[in-house]
DOTOR-10660 format. One record per residue: x, z, y of N, C-alpha, C, O in turn; residue in one letter. Coordinates in pm, whole numbers. Atoms other than C-alpha are relative to their C-alpha. Layout:
<sites>
    n_xx    n_zz    n_yy   ca_xx   ca_zz   ca_yy    c_xx    c_zz    c_yy    o_xx    o_zz    o_yy  type
       X       Z       Y       X       Z       Y       X       Z       Y       X       Z       Y     a
...
</sites>
This chain:
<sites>
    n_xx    n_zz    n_yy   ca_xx   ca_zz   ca_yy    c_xx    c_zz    c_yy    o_xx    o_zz    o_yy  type
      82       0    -119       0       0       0      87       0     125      67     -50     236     x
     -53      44    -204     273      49     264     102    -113       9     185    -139      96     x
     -53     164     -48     402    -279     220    -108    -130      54     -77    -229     120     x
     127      27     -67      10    -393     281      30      52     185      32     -41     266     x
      29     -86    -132      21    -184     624     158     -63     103     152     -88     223     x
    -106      83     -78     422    -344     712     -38    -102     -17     -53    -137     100     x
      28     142     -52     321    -686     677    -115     -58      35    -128    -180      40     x
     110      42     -70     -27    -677     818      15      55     130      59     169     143     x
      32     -18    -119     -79    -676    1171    -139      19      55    -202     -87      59     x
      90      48      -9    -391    -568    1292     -62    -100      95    -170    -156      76     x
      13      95    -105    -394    -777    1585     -15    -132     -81    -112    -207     -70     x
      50     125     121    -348   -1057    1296    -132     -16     -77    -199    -118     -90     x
      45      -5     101    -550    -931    1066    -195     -19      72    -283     -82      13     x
     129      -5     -28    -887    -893    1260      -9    -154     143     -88    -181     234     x
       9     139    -123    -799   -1238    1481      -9    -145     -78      59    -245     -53     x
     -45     108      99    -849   -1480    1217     -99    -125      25    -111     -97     145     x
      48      34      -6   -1082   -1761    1235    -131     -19    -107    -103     -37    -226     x
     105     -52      61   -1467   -1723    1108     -15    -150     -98     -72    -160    -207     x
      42     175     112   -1486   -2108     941      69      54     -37      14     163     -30     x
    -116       5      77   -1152   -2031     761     -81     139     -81     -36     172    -191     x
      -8    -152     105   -1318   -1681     620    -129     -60    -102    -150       0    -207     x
      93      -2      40   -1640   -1885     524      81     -74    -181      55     -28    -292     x
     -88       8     107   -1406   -2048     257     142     -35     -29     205    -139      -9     x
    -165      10     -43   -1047   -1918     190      26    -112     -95     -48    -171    -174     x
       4      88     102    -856   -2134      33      74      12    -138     115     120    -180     x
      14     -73     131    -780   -2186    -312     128     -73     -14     143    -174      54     x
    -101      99      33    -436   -2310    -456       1     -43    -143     -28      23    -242     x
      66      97     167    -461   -2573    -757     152       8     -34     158     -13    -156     x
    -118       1      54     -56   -2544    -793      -4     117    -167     -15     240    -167     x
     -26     -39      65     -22   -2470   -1137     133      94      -8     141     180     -96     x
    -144     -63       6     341   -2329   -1074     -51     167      48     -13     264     -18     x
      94    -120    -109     135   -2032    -834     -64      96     -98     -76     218     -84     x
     115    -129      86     -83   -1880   -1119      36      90     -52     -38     188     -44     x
     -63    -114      86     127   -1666   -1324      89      89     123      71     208     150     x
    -109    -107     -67     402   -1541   -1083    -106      65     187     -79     165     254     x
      99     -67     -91     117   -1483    -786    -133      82     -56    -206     159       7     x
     121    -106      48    -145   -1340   -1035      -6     113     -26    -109     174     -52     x
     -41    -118     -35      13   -1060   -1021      24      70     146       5     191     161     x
     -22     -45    -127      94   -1017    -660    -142       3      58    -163      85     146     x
     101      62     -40    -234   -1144    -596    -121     130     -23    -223     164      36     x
      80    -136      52    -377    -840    -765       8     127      55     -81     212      69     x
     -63    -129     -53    -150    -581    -615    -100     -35     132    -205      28     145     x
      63      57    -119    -272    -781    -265    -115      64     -33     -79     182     -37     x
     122       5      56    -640    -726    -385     -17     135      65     -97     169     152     x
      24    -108      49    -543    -379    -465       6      97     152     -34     213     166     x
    -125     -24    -130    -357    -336     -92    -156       5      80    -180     105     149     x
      87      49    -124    -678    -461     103     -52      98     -45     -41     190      35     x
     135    -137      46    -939    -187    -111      57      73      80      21      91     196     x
    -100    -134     -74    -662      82     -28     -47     -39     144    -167     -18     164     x
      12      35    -161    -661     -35     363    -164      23      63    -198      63     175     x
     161      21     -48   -1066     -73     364     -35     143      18     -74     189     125     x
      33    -115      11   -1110     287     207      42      82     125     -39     159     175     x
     -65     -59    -127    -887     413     508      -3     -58      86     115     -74     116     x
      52      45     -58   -1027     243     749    -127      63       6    -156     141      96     x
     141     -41      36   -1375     314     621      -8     173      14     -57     231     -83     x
      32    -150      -1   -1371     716     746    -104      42     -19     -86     158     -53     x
     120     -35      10   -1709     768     718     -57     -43    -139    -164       7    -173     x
      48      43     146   -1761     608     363     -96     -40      17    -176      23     -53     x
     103      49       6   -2026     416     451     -29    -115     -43    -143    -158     -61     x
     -35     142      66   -1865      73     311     -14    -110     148     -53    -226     137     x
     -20      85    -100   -1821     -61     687     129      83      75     193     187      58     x
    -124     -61     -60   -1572     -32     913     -60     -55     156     -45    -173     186     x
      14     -32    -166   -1704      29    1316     129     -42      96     250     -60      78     x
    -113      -1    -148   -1526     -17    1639      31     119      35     108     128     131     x
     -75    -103      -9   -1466     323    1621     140      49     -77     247     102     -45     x
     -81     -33     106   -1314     354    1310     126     -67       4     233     -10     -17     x
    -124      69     -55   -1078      67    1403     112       3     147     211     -60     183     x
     -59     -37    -131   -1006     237    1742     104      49     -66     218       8     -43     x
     -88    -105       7    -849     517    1551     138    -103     -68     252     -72     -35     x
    -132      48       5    -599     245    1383     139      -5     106     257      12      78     x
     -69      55     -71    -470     148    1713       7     127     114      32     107     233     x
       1    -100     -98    -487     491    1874     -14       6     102      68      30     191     x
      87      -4    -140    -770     466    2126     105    -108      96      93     -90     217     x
     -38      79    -101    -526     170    2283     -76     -89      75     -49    -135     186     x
      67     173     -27    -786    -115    2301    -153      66      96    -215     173      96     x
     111     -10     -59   -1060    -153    2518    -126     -33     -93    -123    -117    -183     x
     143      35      86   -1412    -163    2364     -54    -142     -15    -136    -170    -103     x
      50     113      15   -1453    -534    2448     150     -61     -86     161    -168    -146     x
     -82      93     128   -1151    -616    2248     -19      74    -146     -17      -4    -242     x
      33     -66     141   -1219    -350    1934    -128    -100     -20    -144    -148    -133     x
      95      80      67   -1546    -568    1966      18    -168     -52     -20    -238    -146     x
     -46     172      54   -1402    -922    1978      95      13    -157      85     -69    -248     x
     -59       3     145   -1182    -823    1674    -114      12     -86    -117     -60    -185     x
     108     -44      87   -1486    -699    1521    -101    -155     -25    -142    -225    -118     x
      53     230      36   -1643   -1079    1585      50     -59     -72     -19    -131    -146     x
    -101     124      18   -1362   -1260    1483       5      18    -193      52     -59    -276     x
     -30      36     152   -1401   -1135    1120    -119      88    -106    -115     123    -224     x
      97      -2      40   -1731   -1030    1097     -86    -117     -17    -137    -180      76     x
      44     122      16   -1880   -1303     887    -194       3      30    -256     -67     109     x
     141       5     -68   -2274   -1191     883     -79      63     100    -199      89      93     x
      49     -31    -174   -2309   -1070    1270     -11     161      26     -14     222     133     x
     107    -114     -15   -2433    -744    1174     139     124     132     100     228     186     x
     -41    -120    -122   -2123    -551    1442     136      53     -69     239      87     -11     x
     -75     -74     110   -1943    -426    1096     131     -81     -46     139    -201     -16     x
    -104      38      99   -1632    -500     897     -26      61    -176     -20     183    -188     x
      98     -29     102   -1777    -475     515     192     -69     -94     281    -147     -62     x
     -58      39      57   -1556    -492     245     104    -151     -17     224    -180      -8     x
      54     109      69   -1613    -808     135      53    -127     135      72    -246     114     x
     -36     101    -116   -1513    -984     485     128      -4      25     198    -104      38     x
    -113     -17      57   -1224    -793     464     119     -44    -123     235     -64     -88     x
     -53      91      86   -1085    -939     129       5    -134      57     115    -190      55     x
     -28     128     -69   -1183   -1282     321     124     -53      75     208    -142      60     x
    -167     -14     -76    -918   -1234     549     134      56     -52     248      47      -5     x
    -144     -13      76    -679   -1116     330      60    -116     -92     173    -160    -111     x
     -86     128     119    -656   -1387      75      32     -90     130     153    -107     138     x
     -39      57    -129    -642   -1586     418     151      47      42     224     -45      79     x
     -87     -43     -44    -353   -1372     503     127     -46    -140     235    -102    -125     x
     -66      -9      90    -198   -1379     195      80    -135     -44     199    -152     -69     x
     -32     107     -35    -210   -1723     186     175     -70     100     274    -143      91     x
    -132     103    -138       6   -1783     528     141     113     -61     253      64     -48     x
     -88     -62      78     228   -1470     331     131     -94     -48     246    -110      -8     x
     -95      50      70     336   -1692      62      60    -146      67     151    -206      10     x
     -93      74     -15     427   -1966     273      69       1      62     162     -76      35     x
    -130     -82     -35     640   -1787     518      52      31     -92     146     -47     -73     x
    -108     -18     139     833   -1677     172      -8    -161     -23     103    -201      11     x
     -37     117      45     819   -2016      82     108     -83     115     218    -115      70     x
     -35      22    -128     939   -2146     433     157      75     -35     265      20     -58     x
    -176     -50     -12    1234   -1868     418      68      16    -159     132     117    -187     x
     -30       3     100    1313   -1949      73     107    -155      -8     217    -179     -59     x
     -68     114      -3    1378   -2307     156     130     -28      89     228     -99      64     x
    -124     -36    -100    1593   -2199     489     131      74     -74     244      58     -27     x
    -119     -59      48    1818   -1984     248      72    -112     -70     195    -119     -71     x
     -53     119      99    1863   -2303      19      58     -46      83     161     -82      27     x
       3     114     -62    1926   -2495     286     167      49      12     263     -27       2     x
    -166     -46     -32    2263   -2262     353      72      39    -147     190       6    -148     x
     -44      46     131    2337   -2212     -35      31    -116      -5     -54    -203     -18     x
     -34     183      23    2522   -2535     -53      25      28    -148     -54     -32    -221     x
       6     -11     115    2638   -2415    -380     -92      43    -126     -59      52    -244     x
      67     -36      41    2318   -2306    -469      42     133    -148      -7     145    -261     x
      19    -107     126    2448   -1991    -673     -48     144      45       3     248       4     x
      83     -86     -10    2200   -1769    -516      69     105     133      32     218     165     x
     -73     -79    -119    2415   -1640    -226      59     -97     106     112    -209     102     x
    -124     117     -98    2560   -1741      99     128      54      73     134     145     155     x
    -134     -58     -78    2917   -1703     203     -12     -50     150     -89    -132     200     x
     -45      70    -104    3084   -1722     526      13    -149      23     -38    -203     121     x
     -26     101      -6    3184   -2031     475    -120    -117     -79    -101    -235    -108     x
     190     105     -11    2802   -2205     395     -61      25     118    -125     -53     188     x
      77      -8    -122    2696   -2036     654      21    -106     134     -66    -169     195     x
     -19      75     -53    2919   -2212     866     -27    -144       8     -46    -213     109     x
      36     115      24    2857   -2510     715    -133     -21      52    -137     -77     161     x
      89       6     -29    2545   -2510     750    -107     -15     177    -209     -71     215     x
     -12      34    -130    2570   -2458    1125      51    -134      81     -11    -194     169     x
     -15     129     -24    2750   -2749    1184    -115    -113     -62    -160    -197      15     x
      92      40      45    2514   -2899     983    -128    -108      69    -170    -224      66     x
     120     -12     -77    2239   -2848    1197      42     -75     169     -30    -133     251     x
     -46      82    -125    2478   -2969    1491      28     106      70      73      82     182     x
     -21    -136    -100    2516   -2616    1630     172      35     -13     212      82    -119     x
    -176     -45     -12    2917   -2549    1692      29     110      80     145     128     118     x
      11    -132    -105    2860   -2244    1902      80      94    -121     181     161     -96     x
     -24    -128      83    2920   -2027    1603     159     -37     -68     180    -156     -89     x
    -128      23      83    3301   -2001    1423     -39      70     -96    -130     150    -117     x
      -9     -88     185    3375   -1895    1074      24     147      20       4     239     -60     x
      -5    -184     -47    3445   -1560    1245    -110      54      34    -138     166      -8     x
     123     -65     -11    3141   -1501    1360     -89      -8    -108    -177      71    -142     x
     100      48     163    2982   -1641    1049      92     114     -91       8     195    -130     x
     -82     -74      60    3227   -1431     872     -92     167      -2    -127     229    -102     x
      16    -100     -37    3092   -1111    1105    -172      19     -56    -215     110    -126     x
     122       3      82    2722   -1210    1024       9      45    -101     -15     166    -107     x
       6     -10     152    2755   -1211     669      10     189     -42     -70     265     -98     x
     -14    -174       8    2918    -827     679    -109      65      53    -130     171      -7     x
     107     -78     -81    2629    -705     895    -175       8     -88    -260      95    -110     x
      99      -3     131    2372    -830     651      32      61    -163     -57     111    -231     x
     -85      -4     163    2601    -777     289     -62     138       1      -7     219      76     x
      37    -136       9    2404    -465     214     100      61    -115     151     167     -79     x
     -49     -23      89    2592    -425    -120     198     -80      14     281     -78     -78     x
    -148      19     -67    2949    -555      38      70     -50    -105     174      -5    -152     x
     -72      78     117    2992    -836    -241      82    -170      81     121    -273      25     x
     -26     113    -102    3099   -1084      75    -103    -126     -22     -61    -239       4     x
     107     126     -20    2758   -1317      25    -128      78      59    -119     198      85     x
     124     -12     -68    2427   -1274     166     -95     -65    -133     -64    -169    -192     x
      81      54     156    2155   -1325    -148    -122       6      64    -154      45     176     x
     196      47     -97    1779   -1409     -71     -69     130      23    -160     142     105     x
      89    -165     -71    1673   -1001     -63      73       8     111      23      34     221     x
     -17     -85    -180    1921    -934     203     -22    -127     115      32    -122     226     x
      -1     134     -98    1837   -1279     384    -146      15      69    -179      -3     186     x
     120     -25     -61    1484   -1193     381     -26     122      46    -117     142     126     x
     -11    -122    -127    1571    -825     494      10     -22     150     -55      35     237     x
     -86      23    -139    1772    -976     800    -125     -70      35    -164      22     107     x
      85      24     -33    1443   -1179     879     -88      41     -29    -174     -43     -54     x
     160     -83     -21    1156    -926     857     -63     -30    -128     -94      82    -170     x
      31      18      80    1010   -1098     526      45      97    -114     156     106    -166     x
     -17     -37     179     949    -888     206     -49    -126     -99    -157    -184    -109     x
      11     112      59    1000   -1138     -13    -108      68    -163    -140     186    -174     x
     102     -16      55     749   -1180    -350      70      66    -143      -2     101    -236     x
</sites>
């Protein structure tokens, strides 16, 4: 659950668009089913957790009050209510379970392709593709791109600042540490 709560925003999470919640979408990639049907579940499991605590009153909605207290009385009442629009699908004022999951597989969605996105950016500096990047890909990779600002020293200094385990490469957990992504 508190990896639900670090990579949701509620400013994201309740700003989503109401066509997109009427149907999320679905992915037909066979490659997706096994190694996300599991995450997909935990996810599932992440949004209940989040609803229940949310839901203070146990009434199976979630108010503009109840969502004040997320954001600690910051928001004005006409924006706790526009969030409350933006992902309330049948009008009634509420956030209901069920609208909630909407927007999560929605979320979950743009999830896996940010990981996908910084999966392909790590490849892109793996020239040797053996699951790590040295100083010297990194650099490469800069030139690459056409950027010459950076030397092998600084690419060098990078690399140490990320190397959580100080094996002189950078591997796709600490790549997606250094960019905010928990990877899947």
């Amino acid at each position: 659950m508190k990896q639900f709560f670090k990579s949701i925003k509620p400013n994201r999470l309740f700003r989503s668009k109401k066509s997109s919640l009427k149907s999320p979408p679905q992915s037909n990639s066979p490659s997706s089913s096994s190694s996300s049907s599991s995450s997909s579940s935990d996810f599932k499991f992440d949004v209940v957790s989040a609803f229940k605590l949310l839901d203070r009153d146990n009434n199976g909605k979630i108010d503009r009050y109840e969502l004040n207290s997320v954001f600690n009385s910051t928001l004005s009442d006409d924006e706790l209510r526009e969030m409350i629009m933006e992902v309330d699908i049948d009008g009634d004022g509420f956030v209901t379970l069920d609208e909630l999951q909407a927007v999560g597989s929605i979320f979950e969605s743009t999830v896996h392709e940010e990981e996908d996105e910084l999966r392909a950016a790590f490849e892109f500096f793996d020239f040797n593709s053996d699951g790590g990047i040295s100083a010297e890909e990194l650099f490469l990779g800069f030139q690459k791109i056409g950027d010459d600002r950076c030397t092998l020293e600084d690419c060098r200094r990078m690399i140490e600042e990320v190397d959580a385990n100080k094996d002189g490469f950078v591997c796709f957990h600490e790549f997606s540490r250094m960019m905010n992504v928990v990877p899947r």
